[in-house]
ZALUMLO-754107 format. One line per 2 residues: number of its first residue (from 1); for each residue x, y, z of N, C-alpha, C. Coordinates in nm, 3 decimals, decimal comma. Example, Ala and Ser with C-alpha at 12.3 -4.5 7.8 and 13.67 -1.06 7.14 Angstrom:
<gutis>
1	1,319/-0,569/0,780/1,230/-0,450/0,780/1,320/-0,330/0,780; 1,285/-0,225/0,708/1,367/-0,106/0,714/1,290/0,003/0,787
</gutis>
This chain:
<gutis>
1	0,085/-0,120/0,000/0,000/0,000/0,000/0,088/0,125/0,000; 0,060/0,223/-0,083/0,111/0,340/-0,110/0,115/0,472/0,024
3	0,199/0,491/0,122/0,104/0,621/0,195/0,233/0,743/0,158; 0,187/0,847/0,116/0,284/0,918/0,078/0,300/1,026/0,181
5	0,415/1,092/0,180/0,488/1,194/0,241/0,502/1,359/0,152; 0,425/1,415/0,173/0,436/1,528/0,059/0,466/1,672/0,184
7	0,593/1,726/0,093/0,655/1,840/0,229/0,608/1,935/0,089; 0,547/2,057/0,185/0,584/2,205/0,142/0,626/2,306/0,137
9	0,767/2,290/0,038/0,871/2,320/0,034/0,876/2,442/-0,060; 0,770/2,535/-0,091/0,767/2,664/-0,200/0,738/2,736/-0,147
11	0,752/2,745/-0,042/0,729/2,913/0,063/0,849/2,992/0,072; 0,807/3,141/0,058/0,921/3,250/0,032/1,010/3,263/0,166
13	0,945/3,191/0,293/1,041/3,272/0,399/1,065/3,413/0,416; 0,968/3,467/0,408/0,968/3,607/0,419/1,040/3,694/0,507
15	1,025/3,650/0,673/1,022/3,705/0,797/1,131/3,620/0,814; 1,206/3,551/0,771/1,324/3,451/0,795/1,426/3,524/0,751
17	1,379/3,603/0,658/1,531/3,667/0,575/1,592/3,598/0,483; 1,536/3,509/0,407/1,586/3,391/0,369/1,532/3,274/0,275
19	1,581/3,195/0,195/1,507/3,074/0,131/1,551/2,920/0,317; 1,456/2,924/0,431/1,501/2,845/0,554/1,491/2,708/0,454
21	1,440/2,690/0,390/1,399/2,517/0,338/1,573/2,499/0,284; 1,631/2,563/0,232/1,777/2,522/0,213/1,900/2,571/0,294
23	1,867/2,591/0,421/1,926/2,601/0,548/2,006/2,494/0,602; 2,127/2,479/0,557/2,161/2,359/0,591/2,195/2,390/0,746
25	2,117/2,324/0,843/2,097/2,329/1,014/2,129/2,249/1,087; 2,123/2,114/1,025/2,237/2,017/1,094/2,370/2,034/1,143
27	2,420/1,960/1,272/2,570/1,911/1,230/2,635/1,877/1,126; 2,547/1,832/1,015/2,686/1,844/0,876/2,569/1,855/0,772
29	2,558/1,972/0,771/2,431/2,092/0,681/2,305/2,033/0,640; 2,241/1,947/0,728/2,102/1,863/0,688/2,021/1,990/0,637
31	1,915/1,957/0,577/1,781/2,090/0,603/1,721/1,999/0,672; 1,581/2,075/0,744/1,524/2,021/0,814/1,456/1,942/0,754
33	1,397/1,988/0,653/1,329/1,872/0,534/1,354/1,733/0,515; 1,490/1,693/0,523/1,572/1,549/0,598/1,544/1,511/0,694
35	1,562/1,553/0,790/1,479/1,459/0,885/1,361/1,444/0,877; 1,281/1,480/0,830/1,126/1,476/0,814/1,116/1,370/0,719
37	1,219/1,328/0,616/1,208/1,220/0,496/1,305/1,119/0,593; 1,366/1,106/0,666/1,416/1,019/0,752/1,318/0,956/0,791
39	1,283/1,024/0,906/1,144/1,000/0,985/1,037/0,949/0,932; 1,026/1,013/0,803/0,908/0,928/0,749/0,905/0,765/0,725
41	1,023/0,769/0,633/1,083/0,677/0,567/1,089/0,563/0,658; 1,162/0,566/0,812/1,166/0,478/0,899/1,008/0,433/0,953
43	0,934/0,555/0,961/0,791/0,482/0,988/0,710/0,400/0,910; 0,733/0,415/0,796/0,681/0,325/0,709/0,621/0,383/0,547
45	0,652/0,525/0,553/0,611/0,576/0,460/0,723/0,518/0,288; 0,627/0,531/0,192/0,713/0,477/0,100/0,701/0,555/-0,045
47	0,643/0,682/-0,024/0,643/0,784/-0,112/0,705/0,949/-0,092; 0,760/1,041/-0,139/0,797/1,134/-0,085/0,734/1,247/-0,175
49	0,707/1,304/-0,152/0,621/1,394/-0,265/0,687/1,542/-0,252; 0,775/1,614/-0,302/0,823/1,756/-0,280/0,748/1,819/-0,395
51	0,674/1,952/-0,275/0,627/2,081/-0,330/0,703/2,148/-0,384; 0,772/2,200/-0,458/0,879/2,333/-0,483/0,838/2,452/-0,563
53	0,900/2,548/-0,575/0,917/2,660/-0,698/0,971/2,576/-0,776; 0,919/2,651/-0,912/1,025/2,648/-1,018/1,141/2,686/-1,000
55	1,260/2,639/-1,051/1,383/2,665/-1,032/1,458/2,598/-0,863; 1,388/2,531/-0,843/1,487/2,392/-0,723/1,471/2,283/-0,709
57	1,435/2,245/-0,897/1,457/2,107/-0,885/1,557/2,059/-0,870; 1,643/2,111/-0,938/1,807/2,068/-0,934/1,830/2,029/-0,766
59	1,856/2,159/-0,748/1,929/2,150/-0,556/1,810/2,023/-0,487; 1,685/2,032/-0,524/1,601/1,965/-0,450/1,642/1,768/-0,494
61	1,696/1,754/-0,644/1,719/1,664/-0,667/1,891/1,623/-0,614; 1,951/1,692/-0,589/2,106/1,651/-0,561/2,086/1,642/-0,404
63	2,011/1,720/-0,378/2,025/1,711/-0,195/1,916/1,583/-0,141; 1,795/1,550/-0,200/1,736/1,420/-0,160/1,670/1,393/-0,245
65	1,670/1,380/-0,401/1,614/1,309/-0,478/1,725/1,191/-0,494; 1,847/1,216/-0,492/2,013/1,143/-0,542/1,959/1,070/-0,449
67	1,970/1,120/-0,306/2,037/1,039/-0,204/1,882/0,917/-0,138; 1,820/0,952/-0,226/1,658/0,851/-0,194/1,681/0,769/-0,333
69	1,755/0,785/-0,406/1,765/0,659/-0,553/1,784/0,559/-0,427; 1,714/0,430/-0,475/1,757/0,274/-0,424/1,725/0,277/-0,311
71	1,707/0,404/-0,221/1,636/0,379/-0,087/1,540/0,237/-0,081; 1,513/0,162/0,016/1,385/0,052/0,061/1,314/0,091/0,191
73	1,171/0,082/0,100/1,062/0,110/0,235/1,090/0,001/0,376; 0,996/0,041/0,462/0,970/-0,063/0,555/0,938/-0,199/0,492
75	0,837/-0,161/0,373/0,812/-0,316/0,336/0,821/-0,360/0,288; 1,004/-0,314/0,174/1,051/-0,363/0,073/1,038/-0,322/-0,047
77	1,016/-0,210/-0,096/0,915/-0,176/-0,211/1,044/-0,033/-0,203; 1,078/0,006/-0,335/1,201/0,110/-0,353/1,087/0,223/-0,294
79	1,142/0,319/-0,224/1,123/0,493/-0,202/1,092/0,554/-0,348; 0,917/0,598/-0,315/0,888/0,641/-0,473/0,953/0,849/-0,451
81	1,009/0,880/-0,588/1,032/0,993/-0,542/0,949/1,127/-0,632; 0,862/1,200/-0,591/0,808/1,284/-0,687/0,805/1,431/-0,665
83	0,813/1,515/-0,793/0,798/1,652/-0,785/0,682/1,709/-0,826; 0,613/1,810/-0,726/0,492/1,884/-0,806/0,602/2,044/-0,757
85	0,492/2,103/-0,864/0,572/2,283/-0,884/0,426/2,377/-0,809; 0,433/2,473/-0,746/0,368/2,548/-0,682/0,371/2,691/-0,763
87	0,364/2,731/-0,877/0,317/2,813/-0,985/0,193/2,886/-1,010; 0,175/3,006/-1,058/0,067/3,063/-1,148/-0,003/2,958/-1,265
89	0,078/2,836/-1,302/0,061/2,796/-1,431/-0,050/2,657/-1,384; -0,056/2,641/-1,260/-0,181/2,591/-1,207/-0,279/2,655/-1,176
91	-0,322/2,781/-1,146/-0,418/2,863/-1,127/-0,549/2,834/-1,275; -0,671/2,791/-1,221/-0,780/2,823/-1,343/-0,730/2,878/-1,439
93	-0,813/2,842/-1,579/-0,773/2,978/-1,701/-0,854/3,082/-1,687; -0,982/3,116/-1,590/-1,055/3,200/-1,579/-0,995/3,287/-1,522
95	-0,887/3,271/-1,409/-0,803/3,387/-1,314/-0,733/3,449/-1,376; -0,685/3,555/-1,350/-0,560/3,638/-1,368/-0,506/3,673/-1,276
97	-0,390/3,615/-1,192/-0,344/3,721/-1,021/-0,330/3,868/-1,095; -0,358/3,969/-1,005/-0,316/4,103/-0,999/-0,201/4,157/-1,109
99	-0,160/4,186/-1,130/-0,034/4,260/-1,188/0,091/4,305/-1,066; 0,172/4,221/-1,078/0,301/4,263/-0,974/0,287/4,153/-0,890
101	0,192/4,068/-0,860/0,179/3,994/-0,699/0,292/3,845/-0,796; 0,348/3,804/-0,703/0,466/3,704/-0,711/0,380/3,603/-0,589
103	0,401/3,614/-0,474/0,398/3,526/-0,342/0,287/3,454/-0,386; 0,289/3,305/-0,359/0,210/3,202/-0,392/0,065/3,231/-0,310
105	-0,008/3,142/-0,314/-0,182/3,165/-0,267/-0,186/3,039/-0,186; -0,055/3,012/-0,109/-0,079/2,946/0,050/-0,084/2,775/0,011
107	-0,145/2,763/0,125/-0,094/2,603/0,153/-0,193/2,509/0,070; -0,315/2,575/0,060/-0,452/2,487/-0,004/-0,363/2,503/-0,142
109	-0,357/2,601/-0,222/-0,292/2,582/-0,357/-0,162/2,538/-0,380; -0,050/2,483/-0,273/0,002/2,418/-0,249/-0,004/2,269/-0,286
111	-0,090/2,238/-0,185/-0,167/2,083/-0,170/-0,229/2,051/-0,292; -0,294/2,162/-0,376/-0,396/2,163/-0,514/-0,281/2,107/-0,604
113	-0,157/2,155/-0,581/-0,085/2,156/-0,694/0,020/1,976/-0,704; -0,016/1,908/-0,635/0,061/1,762/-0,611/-0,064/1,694/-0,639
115	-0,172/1,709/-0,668/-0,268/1,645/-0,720/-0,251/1,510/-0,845; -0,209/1,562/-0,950/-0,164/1,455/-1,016/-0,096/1,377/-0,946
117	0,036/1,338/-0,884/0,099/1,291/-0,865/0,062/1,198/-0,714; -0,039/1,226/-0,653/-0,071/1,166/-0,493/-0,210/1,152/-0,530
119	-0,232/0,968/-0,544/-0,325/0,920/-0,512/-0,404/0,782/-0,407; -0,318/0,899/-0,334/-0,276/0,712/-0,217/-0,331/0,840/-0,055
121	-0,307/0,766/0,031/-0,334/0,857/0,182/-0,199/0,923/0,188; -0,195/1,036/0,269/-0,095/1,119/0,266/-0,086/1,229/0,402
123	0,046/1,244/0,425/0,059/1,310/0,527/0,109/1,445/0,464; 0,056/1,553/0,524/0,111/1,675/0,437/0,189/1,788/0,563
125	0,321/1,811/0,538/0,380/1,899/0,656/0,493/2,025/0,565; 0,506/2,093/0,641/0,562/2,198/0,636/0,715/2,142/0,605
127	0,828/2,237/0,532/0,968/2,142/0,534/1,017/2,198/0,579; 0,992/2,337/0,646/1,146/2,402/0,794/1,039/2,405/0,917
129	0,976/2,308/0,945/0,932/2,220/1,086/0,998/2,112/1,106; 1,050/2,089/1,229/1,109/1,921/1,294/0,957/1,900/1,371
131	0,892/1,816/1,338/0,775/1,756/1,390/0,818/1,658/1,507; 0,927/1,533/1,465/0,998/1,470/1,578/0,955/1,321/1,532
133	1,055/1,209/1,522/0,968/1,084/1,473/0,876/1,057/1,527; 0,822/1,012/1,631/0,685/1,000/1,683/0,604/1,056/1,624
135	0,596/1,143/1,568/0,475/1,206/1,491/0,457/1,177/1,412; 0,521/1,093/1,302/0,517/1,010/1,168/0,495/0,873/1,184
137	0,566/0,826/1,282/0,470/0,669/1,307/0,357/0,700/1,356; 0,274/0,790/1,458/0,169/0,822/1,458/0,107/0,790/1,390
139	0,112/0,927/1,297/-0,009/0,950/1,207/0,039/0,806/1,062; 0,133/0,751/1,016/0,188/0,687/0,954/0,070/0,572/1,017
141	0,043/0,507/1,155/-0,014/0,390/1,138/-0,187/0,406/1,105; -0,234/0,562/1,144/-0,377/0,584/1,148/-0,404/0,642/0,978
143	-0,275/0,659/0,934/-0,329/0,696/0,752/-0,364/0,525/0,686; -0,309/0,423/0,710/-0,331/0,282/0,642/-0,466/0,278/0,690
145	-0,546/0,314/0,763/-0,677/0,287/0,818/-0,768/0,377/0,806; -0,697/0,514/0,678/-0,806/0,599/0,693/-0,927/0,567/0,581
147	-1,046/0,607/0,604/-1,144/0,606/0,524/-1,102/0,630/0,361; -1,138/0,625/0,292/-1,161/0,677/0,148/-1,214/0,865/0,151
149	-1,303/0,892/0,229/-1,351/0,991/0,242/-1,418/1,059/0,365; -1,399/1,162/0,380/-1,502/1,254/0,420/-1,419/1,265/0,622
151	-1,287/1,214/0,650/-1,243/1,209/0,731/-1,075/1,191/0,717; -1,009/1,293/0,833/-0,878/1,347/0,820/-0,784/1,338/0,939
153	-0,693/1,387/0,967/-0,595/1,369/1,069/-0,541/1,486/1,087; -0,480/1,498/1,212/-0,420/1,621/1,259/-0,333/1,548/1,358
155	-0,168/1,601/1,398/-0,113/1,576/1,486/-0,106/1,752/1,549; -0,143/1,732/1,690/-0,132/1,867/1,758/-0,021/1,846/1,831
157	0,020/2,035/1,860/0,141/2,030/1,924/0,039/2,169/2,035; 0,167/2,150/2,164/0,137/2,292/2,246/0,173/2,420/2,183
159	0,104/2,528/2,219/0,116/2,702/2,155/0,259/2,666/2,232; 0,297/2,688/2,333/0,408/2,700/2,422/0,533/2,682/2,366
161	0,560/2,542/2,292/0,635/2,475/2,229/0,647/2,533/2,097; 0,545/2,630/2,057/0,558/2,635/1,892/0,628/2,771/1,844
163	0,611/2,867/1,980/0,606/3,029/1,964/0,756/3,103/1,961; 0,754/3,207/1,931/0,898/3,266/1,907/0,918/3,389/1,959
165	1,039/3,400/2,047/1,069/3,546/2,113/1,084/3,646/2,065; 1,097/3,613/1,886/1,205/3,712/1,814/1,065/3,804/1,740
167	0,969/3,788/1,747/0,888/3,796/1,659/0,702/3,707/1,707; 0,632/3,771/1,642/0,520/3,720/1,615/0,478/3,583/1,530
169	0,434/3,465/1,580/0,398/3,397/1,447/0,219/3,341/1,441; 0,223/3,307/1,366/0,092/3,257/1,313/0,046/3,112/1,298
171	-0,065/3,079/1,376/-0,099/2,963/1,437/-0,248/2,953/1,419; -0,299/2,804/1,420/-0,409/2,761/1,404/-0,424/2,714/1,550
173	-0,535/2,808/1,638/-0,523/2,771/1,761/-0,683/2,630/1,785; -0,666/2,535/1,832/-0,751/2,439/1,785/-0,854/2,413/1,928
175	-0,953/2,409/1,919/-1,108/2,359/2,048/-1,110/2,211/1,969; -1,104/2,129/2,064/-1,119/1,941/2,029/-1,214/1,933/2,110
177	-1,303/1,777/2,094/-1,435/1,775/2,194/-1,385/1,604/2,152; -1,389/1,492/2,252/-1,382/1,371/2,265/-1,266/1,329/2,138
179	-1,146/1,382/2,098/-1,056/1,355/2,008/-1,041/1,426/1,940; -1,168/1,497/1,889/-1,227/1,543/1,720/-1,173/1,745/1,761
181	-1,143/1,717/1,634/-1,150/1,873/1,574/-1,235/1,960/1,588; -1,264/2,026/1,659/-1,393/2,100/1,608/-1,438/2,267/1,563
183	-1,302/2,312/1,568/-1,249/2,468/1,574/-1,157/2,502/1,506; -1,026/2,541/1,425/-0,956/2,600/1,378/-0,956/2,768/1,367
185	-0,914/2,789/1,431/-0,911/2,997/1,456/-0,749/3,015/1,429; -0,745/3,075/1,320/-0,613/3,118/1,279/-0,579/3,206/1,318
187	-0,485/3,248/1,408/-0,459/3,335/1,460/-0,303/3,417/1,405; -0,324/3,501/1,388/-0,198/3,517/1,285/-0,072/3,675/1,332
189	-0,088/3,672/1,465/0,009/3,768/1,584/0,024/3,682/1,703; 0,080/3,642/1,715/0,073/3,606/1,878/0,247/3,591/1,900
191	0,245/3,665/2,018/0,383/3,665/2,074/0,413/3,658/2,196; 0,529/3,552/2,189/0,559/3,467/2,323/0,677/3,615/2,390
193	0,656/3,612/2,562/0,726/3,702/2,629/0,880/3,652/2,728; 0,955/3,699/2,722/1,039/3,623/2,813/1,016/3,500/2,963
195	0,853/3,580/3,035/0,802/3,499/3,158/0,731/3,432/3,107; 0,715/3,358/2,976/0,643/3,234/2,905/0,492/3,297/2,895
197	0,485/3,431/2,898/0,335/3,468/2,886/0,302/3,453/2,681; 0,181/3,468/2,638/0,133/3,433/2,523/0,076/3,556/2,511
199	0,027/3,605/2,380/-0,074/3,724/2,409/-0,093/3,754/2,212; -0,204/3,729/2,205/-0,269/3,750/2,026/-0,247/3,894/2,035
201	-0,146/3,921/2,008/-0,146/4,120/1,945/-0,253/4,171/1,864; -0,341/4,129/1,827/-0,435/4,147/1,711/-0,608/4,197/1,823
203	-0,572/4,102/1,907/-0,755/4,107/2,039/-0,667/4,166/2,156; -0,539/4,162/2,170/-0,475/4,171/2,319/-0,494/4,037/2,416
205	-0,553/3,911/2,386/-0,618/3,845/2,455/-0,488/3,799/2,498; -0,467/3,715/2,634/-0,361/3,631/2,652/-0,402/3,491/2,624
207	-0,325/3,420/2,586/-0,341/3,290/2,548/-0,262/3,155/2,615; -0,395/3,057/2,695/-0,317/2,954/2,720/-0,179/2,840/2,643
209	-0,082/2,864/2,739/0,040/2,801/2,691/0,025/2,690/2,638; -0,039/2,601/2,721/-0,113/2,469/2,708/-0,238/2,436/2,577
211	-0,292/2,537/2,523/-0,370/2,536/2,406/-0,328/2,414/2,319; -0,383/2,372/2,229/-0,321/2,262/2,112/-0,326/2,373/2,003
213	-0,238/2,349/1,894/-0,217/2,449/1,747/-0,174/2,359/1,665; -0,256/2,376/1,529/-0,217/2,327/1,418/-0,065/2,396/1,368
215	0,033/2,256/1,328/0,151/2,346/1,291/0,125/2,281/1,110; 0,058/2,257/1,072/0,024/2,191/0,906/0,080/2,068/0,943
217	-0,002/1,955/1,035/0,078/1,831/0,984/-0,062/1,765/1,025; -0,127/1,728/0,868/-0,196/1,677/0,843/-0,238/1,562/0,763
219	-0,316/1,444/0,787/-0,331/1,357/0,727/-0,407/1,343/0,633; -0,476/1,309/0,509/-0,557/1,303/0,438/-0,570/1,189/0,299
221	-0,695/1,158/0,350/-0,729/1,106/0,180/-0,713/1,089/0,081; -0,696/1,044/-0,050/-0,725/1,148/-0,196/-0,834/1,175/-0,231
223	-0,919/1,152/-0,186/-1,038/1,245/-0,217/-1,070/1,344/-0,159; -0,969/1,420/-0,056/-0,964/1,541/-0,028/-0,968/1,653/-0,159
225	-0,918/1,608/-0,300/-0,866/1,678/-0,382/-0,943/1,775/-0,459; -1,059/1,708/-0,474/-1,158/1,780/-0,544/-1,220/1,848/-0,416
227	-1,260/1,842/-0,316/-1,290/1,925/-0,223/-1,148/2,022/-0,215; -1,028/2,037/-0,222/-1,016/2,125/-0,212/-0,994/2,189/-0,369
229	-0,996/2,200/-0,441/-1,011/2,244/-0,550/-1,153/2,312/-0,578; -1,266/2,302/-0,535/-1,360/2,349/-0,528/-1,367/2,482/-0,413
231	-1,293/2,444/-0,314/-1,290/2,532/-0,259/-1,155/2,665/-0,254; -1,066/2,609/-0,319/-0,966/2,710/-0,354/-1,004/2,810/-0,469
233	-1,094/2,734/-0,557/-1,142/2,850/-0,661/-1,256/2,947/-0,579; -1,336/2,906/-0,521/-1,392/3,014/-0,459/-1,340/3,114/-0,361
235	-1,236/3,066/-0,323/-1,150/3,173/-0,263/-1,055/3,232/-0,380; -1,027/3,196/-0,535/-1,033/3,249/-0,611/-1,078/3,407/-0,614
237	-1,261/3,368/-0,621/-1,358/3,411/-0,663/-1,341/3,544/-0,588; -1,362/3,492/-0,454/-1,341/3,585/-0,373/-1,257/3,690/-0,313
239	-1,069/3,666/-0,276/-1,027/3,707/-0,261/-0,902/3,707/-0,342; -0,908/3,619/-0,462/-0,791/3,591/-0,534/-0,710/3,754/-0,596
241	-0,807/3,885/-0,598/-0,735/3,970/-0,622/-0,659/4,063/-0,524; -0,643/4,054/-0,388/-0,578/4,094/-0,323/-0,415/4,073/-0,363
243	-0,359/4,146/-0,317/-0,170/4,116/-0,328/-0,162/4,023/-0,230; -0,195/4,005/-0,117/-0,154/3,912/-0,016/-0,234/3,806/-0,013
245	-0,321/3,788/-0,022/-0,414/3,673/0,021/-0,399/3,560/-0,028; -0,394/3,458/0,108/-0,316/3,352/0,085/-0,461/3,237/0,156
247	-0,474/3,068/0,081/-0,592/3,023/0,091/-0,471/2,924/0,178; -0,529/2,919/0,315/-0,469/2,853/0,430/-0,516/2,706/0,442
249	-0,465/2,577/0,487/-0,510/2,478/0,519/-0,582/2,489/0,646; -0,486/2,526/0,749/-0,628/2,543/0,874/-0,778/2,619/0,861
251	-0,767/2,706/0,799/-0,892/2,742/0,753/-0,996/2,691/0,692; -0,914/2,657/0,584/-0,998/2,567/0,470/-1,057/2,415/0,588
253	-1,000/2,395/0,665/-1,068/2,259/0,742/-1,109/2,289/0,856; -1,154/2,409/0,931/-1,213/2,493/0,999/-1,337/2,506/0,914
255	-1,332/2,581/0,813/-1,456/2,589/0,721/-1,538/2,430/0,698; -1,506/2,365/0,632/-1,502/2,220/0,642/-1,558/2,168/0,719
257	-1,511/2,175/0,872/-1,566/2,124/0,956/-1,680/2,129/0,990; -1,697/2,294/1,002/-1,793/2,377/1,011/-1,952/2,328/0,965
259	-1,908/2,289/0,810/-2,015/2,224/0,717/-2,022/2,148/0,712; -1,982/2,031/0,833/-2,011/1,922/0,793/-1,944/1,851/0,673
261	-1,832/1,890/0,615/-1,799/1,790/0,490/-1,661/1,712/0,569; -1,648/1,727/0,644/-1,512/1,687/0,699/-1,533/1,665/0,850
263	-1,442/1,528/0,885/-1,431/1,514/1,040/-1,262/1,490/1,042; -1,213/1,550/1,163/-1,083/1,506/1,177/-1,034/1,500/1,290
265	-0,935/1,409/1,320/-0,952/1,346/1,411/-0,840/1,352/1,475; -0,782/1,399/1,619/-0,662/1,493/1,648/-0,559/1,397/1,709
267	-0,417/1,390/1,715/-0,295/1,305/1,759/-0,253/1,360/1,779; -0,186/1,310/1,884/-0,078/1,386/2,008/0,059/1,323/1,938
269	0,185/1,365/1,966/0,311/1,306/1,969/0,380/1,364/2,087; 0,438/1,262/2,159/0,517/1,266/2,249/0,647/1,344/2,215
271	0,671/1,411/2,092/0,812/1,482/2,043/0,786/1,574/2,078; 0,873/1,681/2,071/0,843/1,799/2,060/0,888/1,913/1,902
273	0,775/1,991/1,858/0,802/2,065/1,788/0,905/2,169/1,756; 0,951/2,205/1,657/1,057/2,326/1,715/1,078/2,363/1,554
275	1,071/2,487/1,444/1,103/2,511/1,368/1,184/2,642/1,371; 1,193/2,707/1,260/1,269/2,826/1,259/1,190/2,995/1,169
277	1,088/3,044/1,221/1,040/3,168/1,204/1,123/3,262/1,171; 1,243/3,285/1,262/1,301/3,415/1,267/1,464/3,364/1,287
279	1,548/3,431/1,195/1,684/3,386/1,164/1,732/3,377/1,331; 1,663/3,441/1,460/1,704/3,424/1,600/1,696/3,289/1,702
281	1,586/3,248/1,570/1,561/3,082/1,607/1,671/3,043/1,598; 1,751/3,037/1,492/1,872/2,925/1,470/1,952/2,840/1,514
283	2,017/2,959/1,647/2,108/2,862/1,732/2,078/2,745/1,788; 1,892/2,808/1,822/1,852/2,707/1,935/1,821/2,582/1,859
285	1,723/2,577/1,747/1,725/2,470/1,636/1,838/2,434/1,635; 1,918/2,467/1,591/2,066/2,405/1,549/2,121/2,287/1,681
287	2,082/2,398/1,822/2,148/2,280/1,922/2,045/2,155/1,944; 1,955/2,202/1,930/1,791/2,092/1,937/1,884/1,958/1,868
289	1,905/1,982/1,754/1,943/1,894/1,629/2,082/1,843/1,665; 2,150/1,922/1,700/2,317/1,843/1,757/2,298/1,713/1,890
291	2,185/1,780/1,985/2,150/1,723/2,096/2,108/1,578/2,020; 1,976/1,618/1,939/1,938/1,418/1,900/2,021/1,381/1,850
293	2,120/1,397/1,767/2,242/1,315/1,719/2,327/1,246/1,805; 2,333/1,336/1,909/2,448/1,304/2,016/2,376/1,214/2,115
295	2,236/1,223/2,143/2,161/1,087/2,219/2,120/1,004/2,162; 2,131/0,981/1,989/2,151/0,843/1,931/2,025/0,850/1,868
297	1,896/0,980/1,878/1,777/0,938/1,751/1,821/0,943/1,672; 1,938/0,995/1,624/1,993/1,016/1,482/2,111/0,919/1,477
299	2,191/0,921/1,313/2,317/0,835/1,300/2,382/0,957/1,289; 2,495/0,967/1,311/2,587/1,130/1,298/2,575/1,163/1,179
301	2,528/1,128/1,064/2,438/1,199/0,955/2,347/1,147/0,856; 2,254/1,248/0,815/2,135/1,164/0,778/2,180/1,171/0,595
303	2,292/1,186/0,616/2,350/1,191/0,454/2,384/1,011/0,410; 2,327/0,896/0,438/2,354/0,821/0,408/2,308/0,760/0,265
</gutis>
């Protein structure tokens, strides 16, 4: 059975200063994107699906398309390896973006755009997040068992664990009722204080540390596809002419939920989260990542 691994890897890094997805952050220049195809790979996943821009296939193929040739799944079956492109040249022929706007239209047109290529269950994550292996055998054993339709996965992490000193970031803060999903509120200011206080700059509200937040690591279907394609054009419709406006996954399954077309169903991992927002993150990522090497989750490099 096919369950694929698809990272999204075509985000500008804006507030990073930077392209972070080719950050080499390891002890001997991993991106974080590697361990996440490690991790997968060891849980049982046996597809890898990279999102990109145009123009990194190359680097994207020398840095882990090379080094996944001849790879073997868990269950014997070679590491399938595939590229989708995150472009204007997927957008409807009815659209036109704006004149001048460049920055892609977010994570749903993201996900829209690996469509051809993923027709199996699939885990979909961010590629400058360390999620942590536990979170891939997780959700890795509850995707072989997911429905055909109309039901999804989420691994949650704490606000506490996710937030950044250097800066504001943006989070899907999540209400669960007996497992289930039942809320997504994107919250898109919130900044952590030196005495571990929280606080949405946007309401002033303070916010429990302890909260659960979507960090995009989600499970799904393939018949998610046409649901979201139906619903990315109407956000088309709607806001596609703004310069900024970007069609979010937490939203889009907040909405979803909302209507009844979707249930999803929430996982914990015992790891802990930790990515890189703001070039001030770094050090600490960087030692996060020296630390598991040196207590043995890792081999001293994932360049094998």
């Amino acid at each position: 059975m096919k369950i694929s691994l698809v990272i999204m890897a075509a985000g500008l890094g804006s507030r990073y200063g930077g392209n972070k997805q080719i950050d080499g952050i390891g002890p001997n220049g991993e991106f974080l994107m590697e361990y996440a195809v490690y991790d997968a790979i060891r849980a049982g996943f046996n597809k890898i699906v990279f999102i990109i821009k145009p123009g990194m296939e190359e680097m994207m193929e020398r840095v882990c398309g090379q080094y996944l040739k001849g790879k073997i799944a868990r269950d014997g079956s070679p590491v399938e390896v595939c590229y989708a492109f995150q472009d204007y040249s997927s957008l409807p022929e009815w659209f036109t973006p704006p004149e001048g706007r460049t920055k892609p239209y977010g994570t749903v047109h993201a996900l829209l755009c690996a469509s051809d290529v993923v027709q199996e269950p699939c885990c979909v994550i961010n590629a400058d997040d360390y999620y942590g292996a536990d979170a891939y055998q997780t959700i890795y054993d509850q995707l072989v068992q997911l429905p055909k339709g109309g039901k999804a996965l989420m691994v949650g992490y704490l606000l506490k664990n996710t937030a950044s000193l250097f800066g504001t970031v943006s989070r899907g803060l999540c209400r669960m009722e007996e497992g289930m999903l039942r809320r997504v509120k994107e919250t898109l200011k919130i900044q952590m204080y030196a005495d571990g206080t929280l606080r949405d700059l946007e309401t002033k509200e303070l916010l429990d540390p302890d909260e659960v937040v979507s960090m995009n690591y989600w499970g799904f279907a393939p018949s998610i596809f046409p649901v979201l394609r139906t619903y990315f054009e109407e956000f088309l419709r709607r806001r596609g002419g703004e310069e900024k406006s970007e069609c979010l996954l937490p939203v889009m399954v907040d909405d979803l939920i909302r209507n009844g077309v979707l249930e999803v169903e929430v996982l914990h991992s015992c790891d802990r989260w930790f990515g890189m927002t703001y070039q001030e993150d770094r050090p600490k990522v960087a030692s996060e990542l020296a630390s598991l090497h040196k207590q043995g989750s890792y081999p001293p490099s994932l360049r094998w």
